[in-house]
TORKEVEX-557529 format. One record per atom (N, C-alpha, C): residue number from 1; residue in one letter; atom name; x negated, y, z. Coordinates in pm, 1 decimal. Each point is the difference from the previous one (the first is absolute). Layout:
% TORKEVEX-557529
+-----+--------+-------+----------+----------+----------+
| num | residu | atome |       c1 |       c2 |       c3 |
+-----+--------+-------+----------+----------+----------+
| NUM |      a |    CA |        X |        Y |        Z |
...
+-----+--------+-------+----------+----------+----------+
This chain:
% TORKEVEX-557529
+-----+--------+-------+----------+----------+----------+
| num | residu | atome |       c1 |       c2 |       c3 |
+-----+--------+-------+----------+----------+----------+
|   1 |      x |     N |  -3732.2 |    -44.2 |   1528.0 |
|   1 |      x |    CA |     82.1 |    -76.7 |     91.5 |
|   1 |      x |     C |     99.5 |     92.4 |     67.3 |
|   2 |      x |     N |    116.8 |    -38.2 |      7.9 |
|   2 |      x |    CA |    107.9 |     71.0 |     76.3 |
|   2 |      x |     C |    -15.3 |     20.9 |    152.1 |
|   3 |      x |     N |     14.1 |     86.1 |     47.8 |
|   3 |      x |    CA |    -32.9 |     23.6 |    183.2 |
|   3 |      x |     C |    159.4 |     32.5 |     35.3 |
|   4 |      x |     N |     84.4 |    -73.0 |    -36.1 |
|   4 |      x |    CA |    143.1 |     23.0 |     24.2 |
|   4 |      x |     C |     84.0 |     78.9 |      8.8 |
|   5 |      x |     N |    -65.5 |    139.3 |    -21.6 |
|   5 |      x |    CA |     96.0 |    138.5 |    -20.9 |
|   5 |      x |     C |     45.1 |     43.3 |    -66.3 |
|   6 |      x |     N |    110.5 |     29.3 |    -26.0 |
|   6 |      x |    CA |     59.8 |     23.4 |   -139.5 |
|   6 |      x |     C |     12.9 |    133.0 |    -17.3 |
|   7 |      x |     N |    -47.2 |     33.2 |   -116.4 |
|   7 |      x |    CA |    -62.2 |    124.4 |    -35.9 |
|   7 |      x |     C |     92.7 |     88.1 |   -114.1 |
|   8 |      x |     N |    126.8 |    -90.8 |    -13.4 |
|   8 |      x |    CA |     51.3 |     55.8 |   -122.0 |
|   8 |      x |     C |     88.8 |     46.5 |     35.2 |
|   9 |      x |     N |     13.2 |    162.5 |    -49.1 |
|   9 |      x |    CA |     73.4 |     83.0 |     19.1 |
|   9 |      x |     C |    136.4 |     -4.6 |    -20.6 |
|  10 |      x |     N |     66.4 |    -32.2 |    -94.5 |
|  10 |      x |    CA |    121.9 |    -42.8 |    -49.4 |
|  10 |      x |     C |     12.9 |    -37.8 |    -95.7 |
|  11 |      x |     N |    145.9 |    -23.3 |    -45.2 |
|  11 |      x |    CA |    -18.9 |    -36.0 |   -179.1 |
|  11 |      x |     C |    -20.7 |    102.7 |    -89.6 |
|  12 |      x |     N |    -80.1 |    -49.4 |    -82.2 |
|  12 |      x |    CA |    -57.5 |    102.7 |   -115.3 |
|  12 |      x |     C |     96.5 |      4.0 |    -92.8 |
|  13 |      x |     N |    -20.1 |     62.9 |   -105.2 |
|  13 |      x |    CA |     86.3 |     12.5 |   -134.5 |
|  13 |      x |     C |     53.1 |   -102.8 |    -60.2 |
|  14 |      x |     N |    -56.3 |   -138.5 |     -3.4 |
|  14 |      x |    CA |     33.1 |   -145.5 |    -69.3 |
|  14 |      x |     C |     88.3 |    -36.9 |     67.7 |
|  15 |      x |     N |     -6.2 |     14.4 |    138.0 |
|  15 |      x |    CA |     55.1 |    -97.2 |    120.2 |
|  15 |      x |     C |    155.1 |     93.5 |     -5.8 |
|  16 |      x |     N |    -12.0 |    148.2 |    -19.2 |
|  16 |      x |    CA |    144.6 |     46.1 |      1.4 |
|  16 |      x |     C |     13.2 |      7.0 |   -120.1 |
|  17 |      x |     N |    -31.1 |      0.8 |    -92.9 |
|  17 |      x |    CA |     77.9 |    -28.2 |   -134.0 |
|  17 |      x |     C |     66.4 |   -206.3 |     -1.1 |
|  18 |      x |     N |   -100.8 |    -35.8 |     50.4 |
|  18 |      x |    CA |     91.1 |   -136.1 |     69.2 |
|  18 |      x |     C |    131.7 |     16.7 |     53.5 |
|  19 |      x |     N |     -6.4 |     22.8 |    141.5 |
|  19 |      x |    CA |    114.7 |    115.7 |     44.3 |
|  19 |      x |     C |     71.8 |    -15.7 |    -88.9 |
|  20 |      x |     N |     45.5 |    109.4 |    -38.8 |
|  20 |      x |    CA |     63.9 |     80.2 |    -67.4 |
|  20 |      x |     C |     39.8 |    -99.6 |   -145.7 |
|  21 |      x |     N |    -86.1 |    -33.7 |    -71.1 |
|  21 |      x |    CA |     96.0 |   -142.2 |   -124.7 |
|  21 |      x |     C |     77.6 |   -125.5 |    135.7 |
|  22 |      x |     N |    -55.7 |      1.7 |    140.0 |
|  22 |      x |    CA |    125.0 |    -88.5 |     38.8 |
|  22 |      x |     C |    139.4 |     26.4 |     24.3 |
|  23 |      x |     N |    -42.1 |    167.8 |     40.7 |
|  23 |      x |    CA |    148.1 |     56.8 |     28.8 |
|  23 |      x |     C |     68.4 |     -3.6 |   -150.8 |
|  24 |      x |     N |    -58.8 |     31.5 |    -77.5 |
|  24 |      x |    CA |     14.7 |      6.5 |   -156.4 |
|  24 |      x |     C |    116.5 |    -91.6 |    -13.5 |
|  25 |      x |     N |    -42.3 |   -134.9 |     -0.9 |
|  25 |      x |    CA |     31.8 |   -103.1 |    -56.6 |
|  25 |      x |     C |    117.7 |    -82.8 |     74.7 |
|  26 |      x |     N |      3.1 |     29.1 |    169.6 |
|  26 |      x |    CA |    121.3 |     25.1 |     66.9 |
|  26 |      x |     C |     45.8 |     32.8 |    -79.8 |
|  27 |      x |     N |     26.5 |    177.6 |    -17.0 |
|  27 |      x |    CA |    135.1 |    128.8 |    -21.5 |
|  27 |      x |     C |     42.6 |    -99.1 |   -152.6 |
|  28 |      x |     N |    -92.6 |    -24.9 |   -128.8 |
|  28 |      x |    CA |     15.5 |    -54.2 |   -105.6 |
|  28 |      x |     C |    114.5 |   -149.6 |     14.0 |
|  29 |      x |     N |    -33.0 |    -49.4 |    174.6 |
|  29 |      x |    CA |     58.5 |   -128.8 |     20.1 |
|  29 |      x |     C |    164.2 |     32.5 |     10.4 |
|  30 |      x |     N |     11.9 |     90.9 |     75.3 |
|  30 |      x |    CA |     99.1 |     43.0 |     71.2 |
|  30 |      x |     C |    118.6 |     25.7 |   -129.1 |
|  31 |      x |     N |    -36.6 |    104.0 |   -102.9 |
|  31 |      x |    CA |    -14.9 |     55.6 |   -114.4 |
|  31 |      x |     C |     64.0 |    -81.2 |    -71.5 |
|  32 |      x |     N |    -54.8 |   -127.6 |    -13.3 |
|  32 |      x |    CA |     54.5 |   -129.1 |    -85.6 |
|  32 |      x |     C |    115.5 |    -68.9 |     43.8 |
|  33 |      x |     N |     30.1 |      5.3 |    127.6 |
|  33 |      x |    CA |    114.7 |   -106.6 |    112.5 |
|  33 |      x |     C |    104.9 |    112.9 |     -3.1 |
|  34 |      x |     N |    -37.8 |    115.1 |    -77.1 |
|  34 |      x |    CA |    136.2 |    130.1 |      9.6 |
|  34 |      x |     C |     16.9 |    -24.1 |   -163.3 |
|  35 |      x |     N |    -58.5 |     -4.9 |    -87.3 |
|  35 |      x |    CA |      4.1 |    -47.6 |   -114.1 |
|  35 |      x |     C |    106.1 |   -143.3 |     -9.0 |
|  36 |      x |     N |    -48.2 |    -56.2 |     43.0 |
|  36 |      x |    CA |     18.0 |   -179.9 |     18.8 |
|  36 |      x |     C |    169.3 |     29.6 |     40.6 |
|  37 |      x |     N |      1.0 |     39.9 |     55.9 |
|  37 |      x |    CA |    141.6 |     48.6 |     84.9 |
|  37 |      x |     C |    133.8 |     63.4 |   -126.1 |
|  38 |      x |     N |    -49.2 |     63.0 |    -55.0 |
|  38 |      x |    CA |     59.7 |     84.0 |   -119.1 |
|  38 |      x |     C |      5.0 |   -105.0 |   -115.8 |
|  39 |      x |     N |    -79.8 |    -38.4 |    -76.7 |
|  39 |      x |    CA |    -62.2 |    -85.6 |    -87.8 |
|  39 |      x |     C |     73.0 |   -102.3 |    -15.5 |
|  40 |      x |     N |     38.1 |    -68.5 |    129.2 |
|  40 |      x |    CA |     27.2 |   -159.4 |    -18.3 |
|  40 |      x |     C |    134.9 |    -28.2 |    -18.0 |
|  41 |      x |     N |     89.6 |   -131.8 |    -70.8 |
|  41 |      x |    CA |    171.9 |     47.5 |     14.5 |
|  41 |      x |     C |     13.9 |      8.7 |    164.4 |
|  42 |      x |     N |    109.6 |     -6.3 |    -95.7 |
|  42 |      x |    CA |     89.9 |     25.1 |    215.2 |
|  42 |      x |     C |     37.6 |    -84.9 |     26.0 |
|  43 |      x |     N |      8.7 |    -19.4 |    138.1 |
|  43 |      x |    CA |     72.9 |   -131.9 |     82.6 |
|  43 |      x |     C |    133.9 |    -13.9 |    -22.3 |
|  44 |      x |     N |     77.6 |   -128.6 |    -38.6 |
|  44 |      x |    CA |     87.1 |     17.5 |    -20.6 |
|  44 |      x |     C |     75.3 |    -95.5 |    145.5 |
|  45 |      x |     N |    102.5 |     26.9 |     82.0 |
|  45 |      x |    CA |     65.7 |     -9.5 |     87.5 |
|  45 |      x |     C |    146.7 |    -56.5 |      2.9 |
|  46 |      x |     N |    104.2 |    -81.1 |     92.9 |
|  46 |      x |    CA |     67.7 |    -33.2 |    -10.3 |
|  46 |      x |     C |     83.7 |    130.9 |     10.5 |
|  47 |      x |     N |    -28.3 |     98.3 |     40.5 |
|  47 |      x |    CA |    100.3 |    122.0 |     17.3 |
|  47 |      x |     C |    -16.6 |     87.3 |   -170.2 |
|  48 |      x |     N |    -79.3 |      8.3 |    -14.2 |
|  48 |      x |    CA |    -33.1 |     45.1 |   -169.3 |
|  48 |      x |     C |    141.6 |    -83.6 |    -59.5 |
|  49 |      x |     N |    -32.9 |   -158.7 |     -8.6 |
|  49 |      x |    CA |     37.2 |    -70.2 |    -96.7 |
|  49 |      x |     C |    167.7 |      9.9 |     32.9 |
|  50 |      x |     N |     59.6 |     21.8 |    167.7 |
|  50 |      x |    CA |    154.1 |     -3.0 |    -23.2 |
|  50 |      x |     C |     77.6 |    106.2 |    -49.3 |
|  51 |      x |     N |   -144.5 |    121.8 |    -23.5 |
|  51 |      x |    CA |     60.2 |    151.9 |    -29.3 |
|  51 |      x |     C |     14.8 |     13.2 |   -168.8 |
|  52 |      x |     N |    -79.8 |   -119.5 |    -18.0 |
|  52 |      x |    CA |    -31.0 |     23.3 |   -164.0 |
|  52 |      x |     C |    -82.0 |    118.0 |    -23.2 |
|  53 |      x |     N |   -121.5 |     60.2 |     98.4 |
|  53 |      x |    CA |   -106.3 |    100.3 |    -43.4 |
|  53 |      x |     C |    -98.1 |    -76.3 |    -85.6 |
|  54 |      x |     N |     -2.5 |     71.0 |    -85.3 |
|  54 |      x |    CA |   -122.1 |    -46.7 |    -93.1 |
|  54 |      x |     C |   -149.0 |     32.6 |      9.0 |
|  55 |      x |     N |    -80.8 |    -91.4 |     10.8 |
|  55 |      x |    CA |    -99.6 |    -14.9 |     70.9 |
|  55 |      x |     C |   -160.5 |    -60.2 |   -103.0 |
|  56 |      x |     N |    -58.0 |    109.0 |      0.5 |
|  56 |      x |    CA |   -144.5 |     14.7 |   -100.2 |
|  56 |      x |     C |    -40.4 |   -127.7 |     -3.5 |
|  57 |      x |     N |    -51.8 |    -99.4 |    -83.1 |
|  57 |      x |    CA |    -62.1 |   -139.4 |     13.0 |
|  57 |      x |     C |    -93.1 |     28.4 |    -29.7 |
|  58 |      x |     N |   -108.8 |    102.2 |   -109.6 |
|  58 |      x |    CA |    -83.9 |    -21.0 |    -27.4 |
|  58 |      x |     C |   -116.9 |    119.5 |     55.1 |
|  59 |      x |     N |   -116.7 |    -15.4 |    -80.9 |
|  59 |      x |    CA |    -97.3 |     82.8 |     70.2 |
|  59 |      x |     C |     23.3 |    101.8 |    -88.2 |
|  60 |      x |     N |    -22.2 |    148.5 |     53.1 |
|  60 |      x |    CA |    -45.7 |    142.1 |    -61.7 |
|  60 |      x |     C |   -110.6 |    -24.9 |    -28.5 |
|  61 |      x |     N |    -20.9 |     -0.8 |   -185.9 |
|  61 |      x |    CA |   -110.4 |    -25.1 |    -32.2 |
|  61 |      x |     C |    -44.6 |     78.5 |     25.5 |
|  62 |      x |     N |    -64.5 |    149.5 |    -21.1 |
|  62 |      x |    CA |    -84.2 |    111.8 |     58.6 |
|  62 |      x |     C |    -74.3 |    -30.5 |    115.7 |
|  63 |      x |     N |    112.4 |     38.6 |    105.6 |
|  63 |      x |    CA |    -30.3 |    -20.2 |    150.5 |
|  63 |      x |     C |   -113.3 |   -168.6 |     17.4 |
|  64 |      x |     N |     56.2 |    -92.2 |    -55.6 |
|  64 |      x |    CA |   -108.2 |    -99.2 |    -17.7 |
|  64 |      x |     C |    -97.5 |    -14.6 |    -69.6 |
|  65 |      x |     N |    -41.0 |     73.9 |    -73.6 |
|  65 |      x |    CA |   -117.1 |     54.3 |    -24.6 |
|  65 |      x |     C |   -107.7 |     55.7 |     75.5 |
|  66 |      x |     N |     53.1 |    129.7 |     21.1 |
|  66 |      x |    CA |    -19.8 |     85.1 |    121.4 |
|  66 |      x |     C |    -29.1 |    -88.4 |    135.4 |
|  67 |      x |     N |     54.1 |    -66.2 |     32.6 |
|  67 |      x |    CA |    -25.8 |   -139.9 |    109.4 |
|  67 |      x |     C |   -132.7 |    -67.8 |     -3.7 |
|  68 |      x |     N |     28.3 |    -16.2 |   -166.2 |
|  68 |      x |    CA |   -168.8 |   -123.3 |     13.0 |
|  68 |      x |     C |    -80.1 |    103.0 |     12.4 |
|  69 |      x |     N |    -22.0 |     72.8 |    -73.0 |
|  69 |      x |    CA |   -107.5 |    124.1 |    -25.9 |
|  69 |      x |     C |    -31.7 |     69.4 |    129.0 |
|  70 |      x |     N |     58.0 |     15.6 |     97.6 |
|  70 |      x |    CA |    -21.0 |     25.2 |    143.6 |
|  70 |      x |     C |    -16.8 |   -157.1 |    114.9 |
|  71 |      x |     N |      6.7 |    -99.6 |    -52.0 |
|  71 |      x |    CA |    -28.5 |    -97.7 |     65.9 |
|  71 |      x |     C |   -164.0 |    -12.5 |    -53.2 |
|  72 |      x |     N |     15.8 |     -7.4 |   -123.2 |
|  72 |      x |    CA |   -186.8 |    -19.8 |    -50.8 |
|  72 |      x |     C |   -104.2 |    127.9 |     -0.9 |
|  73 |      x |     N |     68.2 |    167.3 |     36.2 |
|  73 |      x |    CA |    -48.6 |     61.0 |     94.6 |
|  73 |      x |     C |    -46.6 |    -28.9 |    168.6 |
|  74 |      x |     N |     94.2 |    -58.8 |     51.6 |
|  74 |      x |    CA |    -27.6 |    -40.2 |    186.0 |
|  74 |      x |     C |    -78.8 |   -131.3 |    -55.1 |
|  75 |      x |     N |     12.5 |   -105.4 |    -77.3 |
|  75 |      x |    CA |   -100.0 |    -93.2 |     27.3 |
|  75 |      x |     C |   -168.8 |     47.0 |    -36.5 |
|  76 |      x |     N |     18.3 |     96.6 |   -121.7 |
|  76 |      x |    CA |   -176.2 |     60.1 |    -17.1 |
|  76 |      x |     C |    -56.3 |     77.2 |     81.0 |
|  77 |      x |     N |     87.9 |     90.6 |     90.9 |
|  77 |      x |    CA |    -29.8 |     83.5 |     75.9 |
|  77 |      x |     C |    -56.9 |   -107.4 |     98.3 |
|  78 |      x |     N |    103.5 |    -55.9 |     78.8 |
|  78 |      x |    CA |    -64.1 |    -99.3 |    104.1 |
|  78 |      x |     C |   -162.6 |   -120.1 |     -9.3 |
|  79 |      x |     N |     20.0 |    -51.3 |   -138.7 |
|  79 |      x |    CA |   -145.6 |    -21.7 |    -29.7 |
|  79 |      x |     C |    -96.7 |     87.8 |    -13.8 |
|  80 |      x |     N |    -34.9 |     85.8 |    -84.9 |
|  80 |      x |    CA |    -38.2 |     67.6 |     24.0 |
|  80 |      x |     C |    -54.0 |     94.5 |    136.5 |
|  81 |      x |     N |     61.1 |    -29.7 |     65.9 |
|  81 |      x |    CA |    -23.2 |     41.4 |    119.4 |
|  81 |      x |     C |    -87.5 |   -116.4 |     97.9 |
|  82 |      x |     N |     79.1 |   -141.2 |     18.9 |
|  82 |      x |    CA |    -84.1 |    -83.6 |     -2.1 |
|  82 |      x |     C |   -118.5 |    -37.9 |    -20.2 |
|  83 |      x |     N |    -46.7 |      7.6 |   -125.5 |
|  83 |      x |    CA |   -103.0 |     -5.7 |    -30.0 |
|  83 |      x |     C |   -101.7 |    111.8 |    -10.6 |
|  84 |      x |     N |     14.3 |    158.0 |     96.1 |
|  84 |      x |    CA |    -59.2 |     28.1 |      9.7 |
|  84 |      x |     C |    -47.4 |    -22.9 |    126.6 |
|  85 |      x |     N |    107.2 |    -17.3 |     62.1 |
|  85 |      x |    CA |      1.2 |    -37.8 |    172.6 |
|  85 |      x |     C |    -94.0 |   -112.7 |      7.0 |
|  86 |      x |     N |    -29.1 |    -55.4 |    -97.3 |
|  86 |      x |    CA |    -62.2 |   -167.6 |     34.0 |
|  86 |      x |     C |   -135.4 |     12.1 |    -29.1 |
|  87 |      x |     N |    -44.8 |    102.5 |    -81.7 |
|  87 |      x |    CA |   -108.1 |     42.6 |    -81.5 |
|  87 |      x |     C |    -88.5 |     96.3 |    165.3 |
|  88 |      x |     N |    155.5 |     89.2 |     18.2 |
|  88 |      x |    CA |   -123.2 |     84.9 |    126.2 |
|  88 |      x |     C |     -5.1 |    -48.4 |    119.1 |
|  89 |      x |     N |     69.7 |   -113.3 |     32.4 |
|  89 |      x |    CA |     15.9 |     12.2 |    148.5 |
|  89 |      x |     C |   -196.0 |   -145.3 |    -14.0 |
|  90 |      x |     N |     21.3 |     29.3 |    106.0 |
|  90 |      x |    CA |   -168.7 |    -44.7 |     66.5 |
|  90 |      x |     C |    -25.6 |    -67.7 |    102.4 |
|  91 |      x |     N |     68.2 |     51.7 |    121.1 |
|  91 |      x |    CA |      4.4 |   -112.4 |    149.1 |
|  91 |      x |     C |    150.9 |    -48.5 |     12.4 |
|  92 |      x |     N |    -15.4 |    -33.1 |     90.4 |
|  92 |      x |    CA |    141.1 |   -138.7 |     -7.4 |
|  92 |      x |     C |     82.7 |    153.1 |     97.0 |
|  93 |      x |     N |    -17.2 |     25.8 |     31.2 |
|  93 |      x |    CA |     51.3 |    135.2 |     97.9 |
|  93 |      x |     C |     85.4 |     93.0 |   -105.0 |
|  94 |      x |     N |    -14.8 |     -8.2 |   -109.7 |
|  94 |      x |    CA |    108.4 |     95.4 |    -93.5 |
|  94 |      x |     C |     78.3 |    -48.9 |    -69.1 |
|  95 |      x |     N |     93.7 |    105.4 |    -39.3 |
|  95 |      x |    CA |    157.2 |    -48.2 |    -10.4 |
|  95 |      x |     C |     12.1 |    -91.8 |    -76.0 |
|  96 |      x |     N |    143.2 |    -96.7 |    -60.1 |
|  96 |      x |    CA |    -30.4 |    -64.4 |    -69.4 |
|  96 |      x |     C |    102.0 |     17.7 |    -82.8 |
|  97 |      x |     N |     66.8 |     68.5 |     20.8 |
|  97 |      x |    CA |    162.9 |     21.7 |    -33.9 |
|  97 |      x |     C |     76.5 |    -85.4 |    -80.5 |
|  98 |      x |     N |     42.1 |    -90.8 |    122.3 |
|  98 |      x |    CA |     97.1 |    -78.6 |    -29.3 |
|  98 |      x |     C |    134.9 |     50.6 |    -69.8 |
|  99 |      x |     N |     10.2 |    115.4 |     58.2 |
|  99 |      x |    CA |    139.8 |      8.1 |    -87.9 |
|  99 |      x |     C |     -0.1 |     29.2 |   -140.7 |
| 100 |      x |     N |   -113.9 |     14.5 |    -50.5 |
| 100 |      x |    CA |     -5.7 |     30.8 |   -103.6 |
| 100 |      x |     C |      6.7 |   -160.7 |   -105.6 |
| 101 |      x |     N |    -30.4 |    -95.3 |     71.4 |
| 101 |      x |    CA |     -6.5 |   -114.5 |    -57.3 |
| 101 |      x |     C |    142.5 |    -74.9 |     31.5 |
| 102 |      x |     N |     68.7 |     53.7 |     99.4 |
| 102 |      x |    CA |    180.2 |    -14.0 |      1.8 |
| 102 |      x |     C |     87.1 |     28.6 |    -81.2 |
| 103 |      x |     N |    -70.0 |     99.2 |    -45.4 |
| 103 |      x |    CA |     57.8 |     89.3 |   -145.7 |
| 103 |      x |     C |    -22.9 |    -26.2 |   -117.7 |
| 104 |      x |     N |   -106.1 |    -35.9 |     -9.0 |
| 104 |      x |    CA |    -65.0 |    -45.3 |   -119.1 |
| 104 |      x |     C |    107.9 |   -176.3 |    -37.3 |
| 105 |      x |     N |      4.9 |    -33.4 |     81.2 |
| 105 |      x |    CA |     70.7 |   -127.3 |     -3.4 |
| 105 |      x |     C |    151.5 |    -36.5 |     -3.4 |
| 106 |      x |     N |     56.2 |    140.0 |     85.8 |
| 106 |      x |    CA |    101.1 |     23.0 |      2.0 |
| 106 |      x |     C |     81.3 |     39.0 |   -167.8 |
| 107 |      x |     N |    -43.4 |     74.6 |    -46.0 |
| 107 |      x |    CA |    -46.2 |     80.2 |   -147.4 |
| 107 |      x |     C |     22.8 |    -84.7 |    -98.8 |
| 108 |      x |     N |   -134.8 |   -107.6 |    -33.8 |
| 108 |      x |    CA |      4.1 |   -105.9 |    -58.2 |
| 108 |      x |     C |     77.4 |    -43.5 |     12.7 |
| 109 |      x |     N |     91.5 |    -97.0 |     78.6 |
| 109 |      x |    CA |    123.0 |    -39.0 |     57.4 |
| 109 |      x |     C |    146.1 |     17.8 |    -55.6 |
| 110 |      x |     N |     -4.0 |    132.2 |      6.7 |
| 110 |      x |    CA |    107.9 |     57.6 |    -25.2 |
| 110 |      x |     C |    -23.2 |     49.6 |   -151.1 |
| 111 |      x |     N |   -106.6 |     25.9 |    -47.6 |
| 111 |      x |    CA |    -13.4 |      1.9 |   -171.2 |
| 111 |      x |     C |     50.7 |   -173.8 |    -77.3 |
| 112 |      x |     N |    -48.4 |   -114.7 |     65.3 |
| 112 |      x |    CA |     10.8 |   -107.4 |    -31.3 |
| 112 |      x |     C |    154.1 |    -13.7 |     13.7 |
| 113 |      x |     N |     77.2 |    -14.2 |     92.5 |
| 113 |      x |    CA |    146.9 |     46.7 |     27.2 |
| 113 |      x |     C |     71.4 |     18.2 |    -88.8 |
| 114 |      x |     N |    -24.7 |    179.5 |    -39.8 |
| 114 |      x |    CA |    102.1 |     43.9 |    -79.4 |
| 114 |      x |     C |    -62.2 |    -37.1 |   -167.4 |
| 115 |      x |     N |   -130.6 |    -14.8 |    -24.9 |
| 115 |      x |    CA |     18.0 |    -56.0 |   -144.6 |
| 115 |      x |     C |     25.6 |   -113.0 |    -59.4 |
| 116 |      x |     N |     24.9 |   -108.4 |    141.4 |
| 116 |      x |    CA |     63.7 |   -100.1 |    -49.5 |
| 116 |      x |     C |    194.6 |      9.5 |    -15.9 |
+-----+--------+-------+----------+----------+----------+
């Protein structure tokens, strides 16, 4: 039976390798929206169009590659992480990390997006 003291020292090795695949899967997020940025055509503008600048319509295939392949990096990382988080946590008192399930959704989202 529990006598209400909490006895645990800090996070162990699982809990910061948790950690650490969330920061992961951030930097991987971040990573992709600088990708995404490069990758996609360009906006084309009423000031473009009176100059007659010619203006990219389509995607850099490479770079969109490189895009998904770092989007379905941040979405495994973030499960993965999830589901270890869900596996160790025990009392209602530990984390639950929501943001990781912001991301995870966010991710999906934006994979559904650009492959349509």
């Amino acid at each position: 039976m529990w006598d209400g003291i909490d006895r645990r020292s800090g996070p162990d090795w699982v809990m910061q390798t948790v950690n650490t695949l969330n920061v992961l899967s951030w930097v991987v997020f971040v990573i992709a929206l600088a990708i995404f940025h490069y990758a996609r055509p360009e906006l084309n503008n009423i000031i473009l169009e009176f100059h007659q600048i010619p203006v990219r319509e389509h995607w850099i295939y490479r770079l969109k590659q490189y895009l998904f392949i770092s989007l379905y990096i941040s979405v495994g990382l973030s499960l993965v992480s999830l589901l270890v988080n869900q596996v160790r946590n025990k009392r209602k008192t530990d984390h639950r990390r929501y943001n990781l399930v912001f991301l995870t959704i966010v991710v999906v989202a934006f994979l559904i997006v650009i492959k349509s």
